[in-house]
GUSENU-62098 format. One record per atom (N, C-alpha, C): residue in one letter; x, z, y. Coordinates in steps of 0.001 Angstrom, whole numbers, plus 500000, padded with zeros to 6 digits. Example, Ala and Ser with C-alpha at 12.3 -4.5 7.8 and 13.67 -1.06 7.14 Angstrom:
<sites>
A513190507800494310 A512300507800495500 A513200507800496700 S512850507080497750 S513670507140498940 S512900507870500030 
</sites>
This chain:
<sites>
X500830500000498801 X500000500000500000 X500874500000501263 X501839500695501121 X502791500924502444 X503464499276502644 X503836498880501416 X504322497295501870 X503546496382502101 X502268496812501652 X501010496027502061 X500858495686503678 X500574497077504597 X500645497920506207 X501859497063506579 X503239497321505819 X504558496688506892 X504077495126507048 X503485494606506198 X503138492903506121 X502135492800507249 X501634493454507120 X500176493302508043 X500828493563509860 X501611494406509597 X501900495055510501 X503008493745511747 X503806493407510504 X504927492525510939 X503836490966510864 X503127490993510664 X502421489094510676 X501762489575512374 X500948490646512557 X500545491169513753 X501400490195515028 X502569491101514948 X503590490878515716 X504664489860516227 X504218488577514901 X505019487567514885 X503617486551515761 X502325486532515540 X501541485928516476 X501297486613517752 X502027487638518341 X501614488509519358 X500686488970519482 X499943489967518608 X498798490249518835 X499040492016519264 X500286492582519243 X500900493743519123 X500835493878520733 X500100494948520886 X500259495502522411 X502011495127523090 X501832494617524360 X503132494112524936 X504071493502524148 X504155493318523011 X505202492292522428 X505128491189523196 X504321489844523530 X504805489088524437 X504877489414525990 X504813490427526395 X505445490722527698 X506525490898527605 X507272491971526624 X508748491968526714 X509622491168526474 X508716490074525896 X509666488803525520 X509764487476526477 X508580487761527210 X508893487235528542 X509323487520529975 X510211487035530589 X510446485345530465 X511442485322529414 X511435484255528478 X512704483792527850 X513553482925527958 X513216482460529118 X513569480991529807 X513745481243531405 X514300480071531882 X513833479944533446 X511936479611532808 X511490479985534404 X510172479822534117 X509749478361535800 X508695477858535637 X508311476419536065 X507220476510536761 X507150476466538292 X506078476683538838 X505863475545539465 X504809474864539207 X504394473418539615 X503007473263540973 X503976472601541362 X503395472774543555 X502699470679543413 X501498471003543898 X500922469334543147 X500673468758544205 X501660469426545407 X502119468244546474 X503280468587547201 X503520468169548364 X505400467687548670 X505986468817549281 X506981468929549138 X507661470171549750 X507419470110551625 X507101471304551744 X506770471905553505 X504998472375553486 X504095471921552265 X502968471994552112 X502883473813552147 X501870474098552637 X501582475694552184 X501956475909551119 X500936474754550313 X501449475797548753 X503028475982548162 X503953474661548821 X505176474957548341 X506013476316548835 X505822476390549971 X505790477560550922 X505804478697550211 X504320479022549696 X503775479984549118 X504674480254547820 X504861479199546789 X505572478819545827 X507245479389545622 X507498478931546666 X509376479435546990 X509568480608547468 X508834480949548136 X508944482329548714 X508577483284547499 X508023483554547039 X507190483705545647 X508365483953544277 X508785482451544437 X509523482172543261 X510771483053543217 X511205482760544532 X512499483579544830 X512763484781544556 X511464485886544623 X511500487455544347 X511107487285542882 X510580486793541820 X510004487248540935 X511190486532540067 X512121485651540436 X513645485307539764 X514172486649539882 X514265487360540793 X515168488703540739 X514390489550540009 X512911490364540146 X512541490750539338 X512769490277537613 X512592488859537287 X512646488891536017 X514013488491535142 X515268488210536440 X516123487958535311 X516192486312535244 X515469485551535674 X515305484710535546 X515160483153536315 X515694482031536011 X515438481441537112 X514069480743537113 X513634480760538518 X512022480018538604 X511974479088539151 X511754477685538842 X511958476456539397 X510708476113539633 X510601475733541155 X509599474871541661 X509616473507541812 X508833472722541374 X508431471399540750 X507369471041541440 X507620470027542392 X506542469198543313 X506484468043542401 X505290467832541719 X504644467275541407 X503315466505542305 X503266466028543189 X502336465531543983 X501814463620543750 X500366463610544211 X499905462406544015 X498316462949543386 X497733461805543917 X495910461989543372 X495549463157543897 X495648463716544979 X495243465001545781 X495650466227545066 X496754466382544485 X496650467626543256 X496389467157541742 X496071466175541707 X495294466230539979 X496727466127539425 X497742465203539497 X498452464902538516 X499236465921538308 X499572467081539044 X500470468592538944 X499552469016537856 X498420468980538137 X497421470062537397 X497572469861535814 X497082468750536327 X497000467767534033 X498467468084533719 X499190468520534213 X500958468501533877 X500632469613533119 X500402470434533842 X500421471852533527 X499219472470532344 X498203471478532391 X496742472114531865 X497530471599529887 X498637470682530020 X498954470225529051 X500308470652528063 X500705471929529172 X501855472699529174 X501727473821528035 X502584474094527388 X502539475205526034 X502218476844526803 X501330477215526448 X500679478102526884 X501682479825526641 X502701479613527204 X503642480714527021 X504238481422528140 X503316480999529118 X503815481180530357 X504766480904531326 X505570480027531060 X507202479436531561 X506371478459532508 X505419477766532454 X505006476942533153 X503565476876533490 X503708477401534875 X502695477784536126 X501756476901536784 X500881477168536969 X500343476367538324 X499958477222539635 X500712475855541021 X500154476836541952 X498631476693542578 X497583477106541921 X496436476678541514 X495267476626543204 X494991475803543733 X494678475575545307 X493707475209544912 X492628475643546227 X491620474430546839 X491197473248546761 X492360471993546388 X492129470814546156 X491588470942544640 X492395471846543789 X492060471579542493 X490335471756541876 X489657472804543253 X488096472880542668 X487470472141543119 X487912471076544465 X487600470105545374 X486871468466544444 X488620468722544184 X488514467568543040 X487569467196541867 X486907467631541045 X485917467363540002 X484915467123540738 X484756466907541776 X483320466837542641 X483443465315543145 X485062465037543273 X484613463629544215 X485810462265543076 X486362462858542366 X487105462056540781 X486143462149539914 X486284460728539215 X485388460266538232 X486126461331536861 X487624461133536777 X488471462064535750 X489412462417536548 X489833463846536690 X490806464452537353 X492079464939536160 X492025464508535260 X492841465048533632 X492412466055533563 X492204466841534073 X491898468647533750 X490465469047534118 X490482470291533349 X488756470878533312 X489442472143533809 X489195472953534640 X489461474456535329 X489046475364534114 X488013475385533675 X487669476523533077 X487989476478531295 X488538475481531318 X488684475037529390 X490364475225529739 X490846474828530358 X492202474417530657 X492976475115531299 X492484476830532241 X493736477377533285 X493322478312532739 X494011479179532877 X493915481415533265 X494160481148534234 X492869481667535928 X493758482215537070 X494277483756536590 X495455483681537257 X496376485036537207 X496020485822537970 X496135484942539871 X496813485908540459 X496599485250541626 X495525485003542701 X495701484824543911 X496473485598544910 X496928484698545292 X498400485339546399 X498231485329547628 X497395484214548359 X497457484258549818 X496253483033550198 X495154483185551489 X494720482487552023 X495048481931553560 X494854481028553948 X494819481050555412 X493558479927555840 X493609480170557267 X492476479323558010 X492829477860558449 X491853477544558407 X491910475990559202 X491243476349560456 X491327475647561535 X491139476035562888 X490704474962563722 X489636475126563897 X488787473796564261 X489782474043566112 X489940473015566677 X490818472368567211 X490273471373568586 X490765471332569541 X490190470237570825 X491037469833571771 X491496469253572155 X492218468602573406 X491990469624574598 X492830469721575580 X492593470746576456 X491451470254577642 X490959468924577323 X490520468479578262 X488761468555577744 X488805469131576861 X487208468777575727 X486458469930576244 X485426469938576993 X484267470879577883 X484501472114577163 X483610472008575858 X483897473521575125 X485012474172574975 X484794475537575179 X486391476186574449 X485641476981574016 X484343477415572660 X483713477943571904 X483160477242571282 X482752477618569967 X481892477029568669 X480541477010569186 X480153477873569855 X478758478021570169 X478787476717571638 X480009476618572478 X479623475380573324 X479579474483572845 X480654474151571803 X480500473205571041 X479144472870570781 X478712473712569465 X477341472918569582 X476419472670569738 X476021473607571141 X475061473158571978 X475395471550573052 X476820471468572954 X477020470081573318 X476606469185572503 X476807469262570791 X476410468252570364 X475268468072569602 X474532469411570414 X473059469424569972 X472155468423571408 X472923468943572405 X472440468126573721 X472545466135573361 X473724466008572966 X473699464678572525 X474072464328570895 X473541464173570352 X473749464315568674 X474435462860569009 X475902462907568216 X476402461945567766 X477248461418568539 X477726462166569711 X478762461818570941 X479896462675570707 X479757463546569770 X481318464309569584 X481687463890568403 X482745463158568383 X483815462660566791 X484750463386566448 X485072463881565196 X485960464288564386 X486762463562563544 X488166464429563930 X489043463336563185 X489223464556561772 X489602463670560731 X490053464597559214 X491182463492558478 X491596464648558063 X492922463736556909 X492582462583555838 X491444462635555925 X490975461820555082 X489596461838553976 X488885460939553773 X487289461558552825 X487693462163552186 X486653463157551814 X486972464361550498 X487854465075550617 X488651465427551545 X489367466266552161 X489002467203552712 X489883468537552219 X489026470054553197 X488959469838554824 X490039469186555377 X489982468813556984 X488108468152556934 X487894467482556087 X486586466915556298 X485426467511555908 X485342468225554952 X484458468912554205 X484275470049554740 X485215470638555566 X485025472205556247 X484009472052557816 X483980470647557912 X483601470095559221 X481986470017558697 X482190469125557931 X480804468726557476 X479698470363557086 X480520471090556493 X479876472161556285 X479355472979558018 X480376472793558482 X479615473172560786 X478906472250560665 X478200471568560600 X477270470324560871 X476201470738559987 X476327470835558689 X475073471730557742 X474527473112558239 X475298473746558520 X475031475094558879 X474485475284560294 X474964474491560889 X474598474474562888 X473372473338562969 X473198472285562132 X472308471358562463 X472480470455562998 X473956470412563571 X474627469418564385 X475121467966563874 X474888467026564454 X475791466048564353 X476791465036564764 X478315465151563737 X479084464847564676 X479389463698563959 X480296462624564483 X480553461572563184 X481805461696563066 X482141461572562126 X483389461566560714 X484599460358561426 X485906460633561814 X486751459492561909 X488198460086561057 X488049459053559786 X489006459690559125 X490107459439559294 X491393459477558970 X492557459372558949 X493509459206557479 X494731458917557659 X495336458692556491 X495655460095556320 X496260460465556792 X497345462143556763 X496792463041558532 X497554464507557883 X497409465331559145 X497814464580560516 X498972464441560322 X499677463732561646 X499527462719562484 X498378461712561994 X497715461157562840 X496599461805563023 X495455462072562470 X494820462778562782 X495012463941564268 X496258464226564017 X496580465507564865 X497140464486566432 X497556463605566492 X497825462466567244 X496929461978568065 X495453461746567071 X494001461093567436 X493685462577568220 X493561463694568065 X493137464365569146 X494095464780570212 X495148465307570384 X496260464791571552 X496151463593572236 X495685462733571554 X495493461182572553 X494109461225572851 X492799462296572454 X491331462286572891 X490891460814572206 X492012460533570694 X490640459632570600 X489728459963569688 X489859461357569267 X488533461956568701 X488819463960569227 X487730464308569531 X487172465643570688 X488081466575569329 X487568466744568447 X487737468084567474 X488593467455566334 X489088468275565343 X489363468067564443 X489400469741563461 X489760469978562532 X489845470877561435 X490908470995560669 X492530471220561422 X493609470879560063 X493535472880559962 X494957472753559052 X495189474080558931 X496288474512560545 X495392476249560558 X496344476876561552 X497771476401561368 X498459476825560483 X499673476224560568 X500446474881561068 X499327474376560667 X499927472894561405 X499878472755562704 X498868473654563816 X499103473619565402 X499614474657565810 X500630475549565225 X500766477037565883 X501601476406567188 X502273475638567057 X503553474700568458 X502497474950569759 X501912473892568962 X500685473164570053 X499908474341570693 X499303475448569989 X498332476112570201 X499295476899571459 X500196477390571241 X501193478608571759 X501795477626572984 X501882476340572734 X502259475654574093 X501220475103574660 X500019475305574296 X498580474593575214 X498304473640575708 X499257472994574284 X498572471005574622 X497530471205573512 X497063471630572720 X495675472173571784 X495123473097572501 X493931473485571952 X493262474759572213 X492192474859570692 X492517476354570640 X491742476841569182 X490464477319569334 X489306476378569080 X487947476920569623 X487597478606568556 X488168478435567152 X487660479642566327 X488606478893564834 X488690480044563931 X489437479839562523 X487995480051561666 X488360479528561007 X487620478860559979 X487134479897558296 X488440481271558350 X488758482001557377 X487412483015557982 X487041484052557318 X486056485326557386 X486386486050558577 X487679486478558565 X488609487435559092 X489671486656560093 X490369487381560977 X490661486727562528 X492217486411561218 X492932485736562284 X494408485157562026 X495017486438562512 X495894487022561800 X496810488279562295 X497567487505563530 X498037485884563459 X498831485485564265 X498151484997565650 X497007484995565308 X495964484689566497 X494922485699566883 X495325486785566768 X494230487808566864 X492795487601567661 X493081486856568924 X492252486783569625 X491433485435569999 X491488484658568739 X490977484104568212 X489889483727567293 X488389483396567616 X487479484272567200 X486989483190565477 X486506483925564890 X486234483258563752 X484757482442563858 X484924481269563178 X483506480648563169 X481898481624563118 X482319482583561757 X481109483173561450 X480614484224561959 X481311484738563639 X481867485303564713 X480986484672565966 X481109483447565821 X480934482861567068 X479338481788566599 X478573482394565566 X476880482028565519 X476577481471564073 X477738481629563625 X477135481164562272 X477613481886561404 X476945482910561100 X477272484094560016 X477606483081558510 X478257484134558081 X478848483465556599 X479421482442556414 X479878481960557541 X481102481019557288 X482295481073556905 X482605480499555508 X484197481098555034 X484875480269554495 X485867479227555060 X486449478151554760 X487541478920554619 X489205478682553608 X490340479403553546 X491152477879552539 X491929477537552826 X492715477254551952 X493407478166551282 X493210478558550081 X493923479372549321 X495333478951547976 X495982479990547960 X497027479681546593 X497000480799545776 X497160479934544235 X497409481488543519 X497647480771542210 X498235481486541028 X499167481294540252 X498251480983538934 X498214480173538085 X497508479825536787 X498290479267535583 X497515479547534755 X498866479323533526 X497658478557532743 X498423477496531510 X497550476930530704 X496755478375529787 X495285477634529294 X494214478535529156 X494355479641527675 X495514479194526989 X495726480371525680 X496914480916525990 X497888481349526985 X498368482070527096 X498096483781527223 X498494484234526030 X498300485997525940 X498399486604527121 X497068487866526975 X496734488534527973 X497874489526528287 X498992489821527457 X500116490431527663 X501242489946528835 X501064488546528739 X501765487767529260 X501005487663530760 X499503487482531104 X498855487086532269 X498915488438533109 X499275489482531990 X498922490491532852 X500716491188533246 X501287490628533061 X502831491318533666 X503117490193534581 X502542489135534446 X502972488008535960 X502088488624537232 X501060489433536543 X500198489672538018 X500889491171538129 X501265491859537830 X501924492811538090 X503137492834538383 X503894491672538259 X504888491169539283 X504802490406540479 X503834490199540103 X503543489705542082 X503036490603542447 X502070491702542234 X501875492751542982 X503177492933543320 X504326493296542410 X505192493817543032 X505780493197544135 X505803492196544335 X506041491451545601 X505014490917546563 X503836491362546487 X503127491272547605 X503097492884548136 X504082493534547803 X504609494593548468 X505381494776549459 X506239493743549308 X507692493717550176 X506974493385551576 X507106493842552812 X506858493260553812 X507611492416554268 X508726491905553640 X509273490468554409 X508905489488553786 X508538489596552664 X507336488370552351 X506458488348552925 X505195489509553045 X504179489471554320 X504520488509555191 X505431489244556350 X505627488850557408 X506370487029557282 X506992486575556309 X507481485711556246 X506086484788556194 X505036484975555015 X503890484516555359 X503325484339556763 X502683485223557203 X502181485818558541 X502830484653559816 X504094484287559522 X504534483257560456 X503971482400560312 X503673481678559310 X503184480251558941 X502028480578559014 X500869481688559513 X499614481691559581 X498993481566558156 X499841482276557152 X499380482477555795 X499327484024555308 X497959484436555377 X497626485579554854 X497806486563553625 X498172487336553381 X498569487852551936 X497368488681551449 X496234488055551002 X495232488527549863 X495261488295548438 X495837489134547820 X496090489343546179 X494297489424545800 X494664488617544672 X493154489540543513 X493599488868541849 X493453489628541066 X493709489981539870 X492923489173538862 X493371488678537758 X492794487945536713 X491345487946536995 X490630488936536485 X489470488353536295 X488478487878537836 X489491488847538721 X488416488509540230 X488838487393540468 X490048486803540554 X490515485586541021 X489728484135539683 X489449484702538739 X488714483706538075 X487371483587538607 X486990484413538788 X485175484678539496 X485378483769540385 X486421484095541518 X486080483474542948 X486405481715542562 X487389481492541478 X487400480089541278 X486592479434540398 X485473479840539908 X484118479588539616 X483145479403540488 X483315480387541612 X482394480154543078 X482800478668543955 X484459478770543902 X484501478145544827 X484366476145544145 X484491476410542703 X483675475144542228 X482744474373542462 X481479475871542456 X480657475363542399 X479600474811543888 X480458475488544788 X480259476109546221 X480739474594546490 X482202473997546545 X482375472598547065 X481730471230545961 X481421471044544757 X480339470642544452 X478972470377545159 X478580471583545849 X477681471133546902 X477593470973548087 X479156470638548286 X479291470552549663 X479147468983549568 X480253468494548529 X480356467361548260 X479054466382547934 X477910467094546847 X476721466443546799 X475748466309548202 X475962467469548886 X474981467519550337 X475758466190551609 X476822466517551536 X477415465536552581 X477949464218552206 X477310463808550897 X477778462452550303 X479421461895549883 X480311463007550307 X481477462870550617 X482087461789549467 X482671460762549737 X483362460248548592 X485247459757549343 X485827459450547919 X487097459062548483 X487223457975549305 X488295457569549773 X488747456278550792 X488822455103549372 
</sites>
C-alpha cells in the first residue's frame, strides 16, 4: 500500500497537480512577453517597464516581442497558440476585445484561448480641440452640436478604432451628432486638428501631454472614470453631464488558457510586487498611464464586460474596418 501512495503521490507531481510544484519551477527559461504592436505604443511601455523588474525578481530574462499588424490579432494568435507554461505572455489590451466585433476571424477566441492574470494599468483618451474651437467643455460642446447637428467633425485613427468608437459612444450617450473623418494613424489625425481641419478628436492623453502643457491643444475632459493624476484639473467626461462614462485603454498580462493555477497565480503576485515600487508608478504617471492592478478572476470578469460592452458599441454605431 505504501508503494502504492509513493506512485500516486509521485504521478501527482510529475503532471503538477501538487500544491506549488509548478510555481517553483517557474520560470525555467527566459520568459516572452508579446506587445501586438510597435515599440513607443503604451502597451510596449507598459511591457518593458514591467519586464524589467520581474527579470530581477525572477532570475530571469524577460523578452519583449513586438509582434504587431491586423490591430493586435496577429500577437494574440501567437500567443493563444503558445505552450501553456507560462514563458510566453500576452500583453492583453483593448484592441484584443475590440477586435471580434469588427474581424470576420481574428485567430483567437478570448475566453477558450487566454487566462487574464493580471491587469496592470489604464489610462484616458482625452477628447481634444484646437485652441481656436468655441467650447472648452463637454457640456459646450454639445450643446454646440446639438444647436447645429452635423457641423462639428471628428478626426480618429481610423474605423473600428478606440479613437473612433470612444467618440461614437459621446454621440450615443449625448444624442449628438458629429461626423466621423478618419485617418490612417494618430499623427495625422493629431495634424488634422492643429490645422482645424477637423474641431475634436479622441487620441490617448499621452499622445498630447507636449501640446496640452504648451497650449497649442486644449483638453475639453478625459475619457477614464477618474481625473488624470497628470491632469488633475481636468474634468472627466462622466463629470461634465454624462454620468457613466468610462472609456480607458487598458494593459494587462495573459497567458495561453491551460496554464496551471500555480503558475497564474505567482505571476500576479509578482507584479503585485512591482506595482509596489513607486518608480514604476511614477514612471507610469509620466506617460499619463495609471497603475490599477486587479487579479485573475476580477481582471477576467472585466474582460468579459469589456467584450461584450464594445460588441455593442460596434453593432449600435455600424462601425466597420477601412
Amino acid at each position: 500500500m505504501r508503494s502504492f501512495i509513493r506512485l500516486v503521490v509521485a504521478s501527482l507531481a510529475l503532471i503538477g497537480v501538487l500544491p506549488g510544484a509548478a510555481a517553483q519551477a517557474f520560470p525555467s527559461k527566459p520568459v516572452k512577453i508579446i506587445v501586438s504592436f510597435s515599440p513607443g505604443s503604451a502597451a510596449d511601455l507598459v511591457a518593458r517597464r514591467l519586464g524589467q523588474r520581474l527579470s530581477e525578481i525572477w532570475g530571469q530574462g524577460v523578452v519583449i516581442e513586438n509582434v504587431a499588424g491586423a490591430g493586435g490579432n496577429i500577437g494574440a494568435a501567437v500567443v493563444a497558440k503558445a505552450p501553456p507554461d507560462g514563458h510566453t505572455l500576452l500583453m492583453l489590451t483593448i484592441n484584443h476585445v475590440i477586435n471580434p466585433a469588427l474581424y470576420k476571424d481574428v485567430g483567437y477566441d478570448i475566453p477558450r484561448d487566454f487566462r487574464p492574470i493580471v491587469r496592470v494599468a489604464v489610462a484616458p483618451l482625452a477628447i481634444i480641440a484646437s485652441p481656436k474651437f468655441g467650447p472648452s467643455s463637454i457640456q459646450g460642446m454639445v450643446a454646440a452640436a446639438k444647436s447645429k447637428p452635423g457641423d462639428i467633425n471628428y478626426g480618429s485613427g481610423g474605423n473600428g478604432s478606440i479613437t473612433h468608437l470612444a467618440v461614437e459612444m459621446l454621440n450615443s450617450q449625448t444624442g449628438i451628432k458629429t461626423m466621423h473623418v478618419p485617418y490612417k494613424s494618430i499623427a495625422p489625425m493629431l495634424t488634422g486638428v492643429l490645422g482645424e481641419q477637423v474641431q475634436i478628436a479622441a487620441p490617448a492623453l499621452a499622445s498630447v501631454i507636449s501640446h496640452a502643457k504648451a497650449g497649442t491643444l486644449k483638453v475639453l475632459a478625459v475619457t477614464t472614470i477618474d481625473r488624470s493624476s497628470l491632469f488633475p484639473n481636468v474634468p472627466t467626461i462622466a463629470e461634465s453631464g454624462v454620468p457613466g462614462y468610462d472609456v480607458s485603454t487598458w494593459n494587462g498580462l495573459a497567458a495561453p488558457l491551460n496554464t496551471p493555477n500555480a503558475i497564474v497565480e505567482k505571476i500576479h503576485t509578482d507584479v503585485l510586487k512591482v506595482a509596489q515600487s513607486v518608480d514604476f508608478r511614477n514612471e507610469l504617471q509620466q506617460q499619463a498611464i495609471e497603475l490599477k492592478t486587479m487579479g485573475p478572476a476580477e481582471f477576467g470578469a472585466f474582460v468579459k464586460m469589456e467584450l461584450d460592452k464594445w460588441a455593442l458599441v460596434v453593432k449600435q454605431t455600424g462601425a466597420k474596418l477601412d
